[in-house]
C-alpha positions in Angstrom: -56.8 78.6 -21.6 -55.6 77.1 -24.8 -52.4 79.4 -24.4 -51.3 78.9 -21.2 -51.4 74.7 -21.5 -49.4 75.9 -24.8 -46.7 77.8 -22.7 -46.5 75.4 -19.8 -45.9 72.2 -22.4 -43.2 74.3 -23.8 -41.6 75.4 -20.1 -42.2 71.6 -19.4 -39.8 70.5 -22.0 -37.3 73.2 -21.6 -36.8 72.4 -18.3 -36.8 68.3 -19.1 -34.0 69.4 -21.8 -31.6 71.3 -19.1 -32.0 68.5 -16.6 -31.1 66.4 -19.3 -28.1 68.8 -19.6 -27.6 69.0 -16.3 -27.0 65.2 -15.7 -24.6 64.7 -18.3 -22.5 67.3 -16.5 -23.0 65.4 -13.3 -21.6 61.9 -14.6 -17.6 64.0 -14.9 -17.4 64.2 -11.1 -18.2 60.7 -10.5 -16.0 59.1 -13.0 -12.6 61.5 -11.4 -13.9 60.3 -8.4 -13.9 56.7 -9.6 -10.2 58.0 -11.1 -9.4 58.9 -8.0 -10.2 56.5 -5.6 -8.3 53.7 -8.5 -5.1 55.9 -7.7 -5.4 55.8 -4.2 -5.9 52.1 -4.2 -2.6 51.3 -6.1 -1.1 53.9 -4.0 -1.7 52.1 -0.8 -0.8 48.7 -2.7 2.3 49.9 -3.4 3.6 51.4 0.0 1.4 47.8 1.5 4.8 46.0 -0.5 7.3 48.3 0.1 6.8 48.1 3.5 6.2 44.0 3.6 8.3 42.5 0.9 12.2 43.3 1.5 13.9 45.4 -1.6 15.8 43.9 -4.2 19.0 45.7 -5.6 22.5 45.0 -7.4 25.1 45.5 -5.6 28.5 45.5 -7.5 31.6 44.4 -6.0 35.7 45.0 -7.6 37.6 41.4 -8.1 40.8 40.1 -8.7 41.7 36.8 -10.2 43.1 34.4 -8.0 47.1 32.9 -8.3 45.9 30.0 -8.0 44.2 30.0 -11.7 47.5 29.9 -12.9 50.5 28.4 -13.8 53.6 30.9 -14.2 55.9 31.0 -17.1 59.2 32.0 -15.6 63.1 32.4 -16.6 66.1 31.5 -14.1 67.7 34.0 -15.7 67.4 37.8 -16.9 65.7 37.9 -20.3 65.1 40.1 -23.0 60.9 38.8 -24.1 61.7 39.2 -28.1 57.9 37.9 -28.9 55.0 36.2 -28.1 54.2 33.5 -30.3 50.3 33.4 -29.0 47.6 35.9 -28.8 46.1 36.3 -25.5 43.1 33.8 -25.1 44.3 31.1 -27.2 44.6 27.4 -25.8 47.8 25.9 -25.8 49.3 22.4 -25.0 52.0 20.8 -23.0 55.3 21.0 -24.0 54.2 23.8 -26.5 56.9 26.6 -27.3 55.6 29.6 -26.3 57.5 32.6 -26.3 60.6 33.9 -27.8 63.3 35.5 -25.6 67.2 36.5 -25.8 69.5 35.8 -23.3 73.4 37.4 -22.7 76.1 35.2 -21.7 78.3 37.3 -19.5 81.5 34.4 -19.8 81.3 34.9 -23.7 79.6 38.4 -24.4 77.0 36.9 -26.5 73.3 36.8 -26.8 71.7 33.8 -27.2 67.8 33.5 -28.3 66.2 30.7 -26.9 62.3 29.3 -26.7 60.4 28.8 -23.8 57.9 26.2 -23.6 54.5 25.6 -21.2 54.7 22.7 -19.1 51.0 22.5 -18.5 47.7 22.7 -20.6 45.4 25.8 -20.9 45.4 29.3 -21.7 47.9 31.8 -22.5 47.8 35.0 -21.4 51.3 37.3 -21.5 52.5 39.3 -17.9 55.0 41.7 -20.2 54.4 43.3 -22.9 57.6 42.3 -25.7 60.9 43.9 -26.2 60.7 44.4 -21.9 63.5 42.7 -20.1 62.5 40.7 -17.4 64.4 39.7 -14.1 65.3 36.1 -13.2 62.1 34.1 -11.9 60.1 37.6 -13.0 56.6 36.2 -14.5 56.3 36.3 -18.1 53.5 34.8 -19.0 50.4 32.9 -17.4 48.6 30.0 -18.5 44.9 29.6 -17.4 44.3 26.4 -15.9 41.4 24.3 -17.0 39.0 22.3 -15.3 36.0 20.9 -16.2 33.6 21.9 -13.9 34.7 25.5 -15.0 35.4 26.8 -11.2 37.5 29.6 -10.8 38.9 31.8 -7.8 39.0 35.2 -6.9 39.4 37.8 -4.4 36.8 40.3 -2.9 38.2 43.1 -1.0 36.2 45.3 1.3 32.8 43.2 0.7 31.0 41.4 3.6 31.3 37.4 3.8 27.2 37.2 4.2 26.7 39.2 1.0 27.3 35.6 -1.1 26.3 32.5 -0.5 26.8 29.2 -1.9 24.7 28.6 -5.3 23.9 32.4 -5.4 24.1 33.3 -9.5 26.0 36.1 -10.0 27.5 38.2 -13.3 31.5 38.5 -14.0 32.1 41.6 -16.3 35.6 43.3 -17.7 35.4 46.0 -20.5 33.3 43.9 -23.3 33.9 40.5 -21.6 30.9 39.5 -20.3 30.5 36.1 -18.3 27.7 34.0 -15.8 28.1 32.1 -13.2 27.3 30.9 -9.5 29.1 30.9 -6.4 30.8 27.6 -5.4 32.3 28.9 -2.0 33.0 31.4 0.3 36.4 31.2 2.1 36.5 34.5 5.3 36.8 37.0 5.7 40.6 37.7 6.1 42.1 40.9 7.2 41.0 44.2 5.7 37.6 42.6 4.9 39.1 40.5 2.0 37.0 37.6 0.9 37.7 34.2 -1.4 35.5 33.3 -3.5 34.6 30.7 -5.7 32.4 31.0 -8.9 31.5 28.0 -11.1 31.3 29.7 -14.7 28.3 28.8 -17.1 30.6 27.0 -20.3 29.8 29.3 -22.8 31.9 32.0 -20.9 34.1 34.5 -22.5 37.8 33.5 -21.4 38.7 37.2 -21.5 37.2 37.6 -18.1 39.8 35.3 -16.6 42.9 37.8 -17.8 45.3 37.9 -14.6 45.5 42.0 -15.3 41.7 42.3 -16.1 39.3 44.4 -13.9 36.5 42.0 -13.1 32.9 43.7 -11.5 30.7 41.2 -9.6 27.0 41.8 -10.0 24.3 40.5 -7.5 21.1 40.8 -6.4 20.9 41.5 -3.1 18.1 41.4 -0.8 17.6 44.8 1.7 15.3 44.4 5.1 11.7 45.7 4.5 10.2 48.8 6.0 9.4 47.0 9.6 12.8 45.4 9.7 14.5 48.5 9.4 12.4 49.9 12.0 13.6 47.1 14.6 17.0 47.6 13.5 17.1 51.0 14.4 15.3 51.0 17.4 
């Protein structure tokens, strides 16, 4: 009798040890399917905003400067530009001499050099590179106009007048020149889609951006319809 309580004591705790085992093999499938049901959640969360929220992108856009930045540095006359006496970028005053250039007198077969000067304020930036003859009332140089609300123009071609709005901030970049602002106003669109627009520059810009030859990219965010507005549009 002794024996058997003996064995079944023994069979007893076996048996408690594998159900012990046995649970802490159960608790895996519960805590995937905790995992599992977590990804699902932020699954449906997601595609809940995607589908309510509209999209948010950058859209970038090719600009030119506007003529009407500048003031043009002209000759009545053919000229030979010898030199540039300022870098590009650098501020210059009224009346300032400029740029170097020769000149040939038909009448008495002689070349002449003479100095041109800036009859406005602002910044120089040269048209021709030197030694390059340029025809009468042919640019040679351009000087930046400043103002002091730091608005400048420029031209959009092929971009949609409703993409910008007044006060929308927006991002001016050329090679390493990097520049913020926000758009002033929003003049079309013209034919071929072209578009005037004015940005109001933040005052610590880079003046580089402003070159008459430089190739300026507009950055913007721009808001796309959510899932259900795309649905309406298409149907």
């Amino acid at each position: 009798m002794s024996y058997l309580k003996l064995f079944r004591k023994e069979a007893l705790r076996q048996q408690y040890k594998s159900q012990e085992f046995g649970g802490s093999v159960i608790q895996q499938p519960l805590m995937l399917d905790k995992a599992l049901l977590a990804m699902v959640i932020a699954v449906c969360l997601l595609i809940s905003l995607a589908v309510v929220y509209p999209f948010v992108s950058t859209e970038r856009l090719s600009l030119a400067a506007h003529e009407s930045n500048y003031f043009p540095i002209v000759s009545p006359t053919p000229v030979v530009v010898e030199r540039h006496l300022h870098p590009d970028g650098s501020r210059i005053n009224r009346e300032q001499v400029i740029t170097q250039v020769r000149t040939f007198e038909a009448a008495s077969r002689r070349e002449q050099v003479t100095l041109i000067s800036s009859s406005e304020s602002g910044v120089y930036f040269s048209v021709i590179n030197s030694g390059t003859t340029a025809q009468a009332f042919q640019t040679i140089a351009k000087v930046l106009r400043i103002n002091d609300d730091h608005l400048f123009f420029f031209t959009l071609s092929g971009a949609k007048a409703e993409q910008l709005k007044p006060g929308q901030l927006v991002q001016l970049s050329a090679g390493r020149h990097q520049a913020r602002g926000k758009v002033h106003s929003v003049i079309g669109p013209f034919q071929q889609g072209r578009v005037n627009i004015g940005i109001q520059l933040e005052p610590a810009y880079d003046v580089g951006i402003l070159h008459p030859s430089a190739a300026v990219r507009l950055e913007l965010s721009v808001k796309r319809n959510n899932f259900f507005a795309l649905l309406r549009e298409n149907g």
